[in-house]
GUPA-930636 format. One record per residue (C-alpha): x, y, z; residue number from 1. Coordinates in steps of 0.05 Angstrom, whole numbers. Example, Ala and Ser with C-alpha at 12.3 -4.5 7.8 and 13.67 -1.06 7.14 Angstrom:
246  -90  156  1
273  -21  143  2
//
This chain:
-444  1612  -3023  1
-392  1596  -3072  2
-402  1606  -3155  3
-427  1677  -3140  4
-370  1719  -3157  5
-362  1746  -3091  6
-295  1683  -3065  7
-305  1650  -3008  8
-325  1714  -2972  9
-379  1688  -2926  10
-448  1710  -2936  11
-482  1761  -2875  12
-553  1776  -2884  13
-581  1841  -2852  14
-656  1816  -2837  15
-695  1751  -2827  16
-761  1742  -2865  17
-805  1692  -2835  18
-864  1664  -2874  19
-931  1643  -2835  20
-919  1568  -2857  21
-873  1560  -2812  22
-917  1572  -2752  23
-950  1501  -2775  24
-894  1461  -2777  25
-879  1460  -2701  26
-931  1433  -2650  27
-902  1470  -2589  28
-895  1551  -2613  29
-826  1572  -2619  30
-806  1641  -2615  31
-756  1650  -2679  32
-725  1716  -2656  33
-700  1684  -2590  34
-656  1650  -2636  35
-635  1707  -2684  36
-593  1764  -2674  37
-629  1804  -2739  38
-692  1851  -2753  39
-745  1798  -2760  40
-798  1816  -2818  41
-852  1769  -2811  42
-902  1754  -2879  43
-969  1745  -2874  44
-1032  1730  -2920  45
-1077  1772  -2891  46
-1087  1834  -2839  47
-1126  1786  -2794  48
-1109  1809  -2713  49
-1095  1722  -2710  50
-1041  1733  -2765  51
-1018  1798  -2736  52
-1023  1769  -2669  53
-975  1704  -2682  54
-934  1753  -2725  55
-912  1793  -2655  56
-905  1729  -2613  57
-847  1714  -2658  58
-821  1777  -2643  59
-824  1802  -2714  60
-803  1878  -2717  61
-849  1882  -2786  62
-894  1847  -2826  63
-905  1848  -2899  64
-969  1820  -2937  65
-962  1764  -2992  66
-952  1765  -3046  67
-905  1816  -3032  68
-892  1872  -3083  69
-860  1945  -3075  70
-911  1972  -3038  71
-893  1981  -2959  72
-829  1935  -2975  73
-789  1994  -2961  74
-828  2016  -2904  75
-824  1950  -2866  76
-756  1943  -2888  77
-743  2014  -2847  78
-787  2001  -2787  79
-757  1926  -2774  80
-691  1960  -2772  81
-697  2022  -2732  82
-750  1972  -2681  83
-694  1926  -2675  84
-638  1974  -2661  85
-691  1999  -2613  86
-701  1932  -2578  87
-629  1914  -2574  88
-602  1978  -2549  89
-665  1976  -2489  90
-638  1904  -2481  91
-567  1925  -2473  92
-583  1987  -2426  93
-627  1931  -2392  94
-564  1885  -2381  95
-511  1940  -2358  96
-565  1965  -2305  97
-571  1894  -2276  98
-500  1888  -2278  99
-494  1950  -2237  100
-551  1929  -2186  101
-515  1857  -2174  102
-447  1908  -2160  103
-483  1948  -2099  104
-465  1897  -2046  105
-394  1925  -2067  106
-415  1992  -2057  107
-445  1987  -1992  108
-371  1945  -1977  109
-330  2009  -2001  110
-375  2054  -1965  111
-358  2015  -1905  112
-285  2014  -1917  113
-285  2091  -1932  114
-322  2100  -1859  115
-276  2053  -1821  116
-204  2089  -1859  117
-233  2156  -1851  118
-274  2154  -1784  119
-325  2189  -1835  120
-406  2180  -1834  121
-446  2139  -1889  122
-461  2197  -1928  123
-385  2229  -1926  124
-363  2162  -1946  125
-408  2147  -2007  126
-385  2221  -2030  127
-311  2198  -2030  128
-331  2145  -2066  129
-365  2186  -2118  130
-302  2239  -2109  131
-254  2174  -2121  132
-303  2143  -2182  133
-293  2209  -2214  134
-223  2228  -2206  135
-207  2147  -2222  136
-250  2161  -2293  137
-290  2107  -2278  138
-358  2076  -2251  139
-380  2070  -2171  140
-381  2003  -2179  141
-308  2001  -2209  142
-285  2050  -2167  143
-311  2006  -2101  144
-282  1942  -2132  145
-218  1969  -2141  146
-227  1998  -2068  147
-242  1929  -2038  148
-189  1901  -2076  149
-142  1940  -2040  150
-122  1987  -2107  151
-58  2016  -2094  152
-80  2086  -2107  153
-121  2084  -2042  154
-46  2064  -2009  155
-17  2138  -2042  156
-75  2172  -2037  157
-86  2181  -2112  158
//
């Protein structure tokens, strides 16, 4: 926003509070932290499971009663943050291990290579590989890319 002293810095916010209005304004349910990349604190009238209840299918880390006041606003605050680090970091680990599964047809390729250069067994092979990942400084999965690639360290020995 502009007039606020701060330029024309643009303005980041750190958390998304969503208020249980908005859960009547839609007639197919939309969930709001698919579209937000922020700790999600959702407020609620009341304690009731239905209120708790839509609060999580929004994916809201927190909640906070209305009217809000200082009491638990720090504490929500707190859990929505550490939940969502949390969430993201599981989703991240989550994404780098798929990556890694969709890479094994790549493996089992290297593996093969390594047999067929070294007129070694499966299980000599796939500890070259890990011997080559290692000394390379790098994943399997990179290390049997750059193997099926042809890498020219595989062409000096290195």
């Amino acid at each position: 926003r502009r007039g606020c002293g701060r330029g024309d810095a643009p303005q980041t916010a750190g958390l998304a509070l969503l208020d249980r209005i908005a859960g009547y304004l839609t007639a197919e349910p939309v969930r709001v932290s698919a579209f937000l990349r922020l700790p999600l604190i959702a407020l609620i009238g009341s304690e009731a499971p239905g209120r708790i209840e839509w609060a999580l299918s929004q994916g809201a880390n927190a909640h906070l009663l209305k009217p809000i006041s200082s009491t638990g606003a720090y504490g929500a605050l707190l859990i929505a943050a550490i939940g969502y680090q949390q969430m993201r970091a599981h989703a991240d680990d989550v994404r780098a291990l798929e990556q890694r599964l969709r890479q094994r047809p790549l493996v089992v390729k290297a593996v093969l290579r390594l047999m067929h250069a070294g007129s070694a067994d499966e299980a000599a092979a796939l500890k070259r590989l890990r011997s080559i990942a290692m000394e390379w400084g790098m994943t399997i999965e990179d290390a049997a890319d750059a193997i099926c690639c042809g890498d020219k360290r595989m062409r000096t020995g290195g």
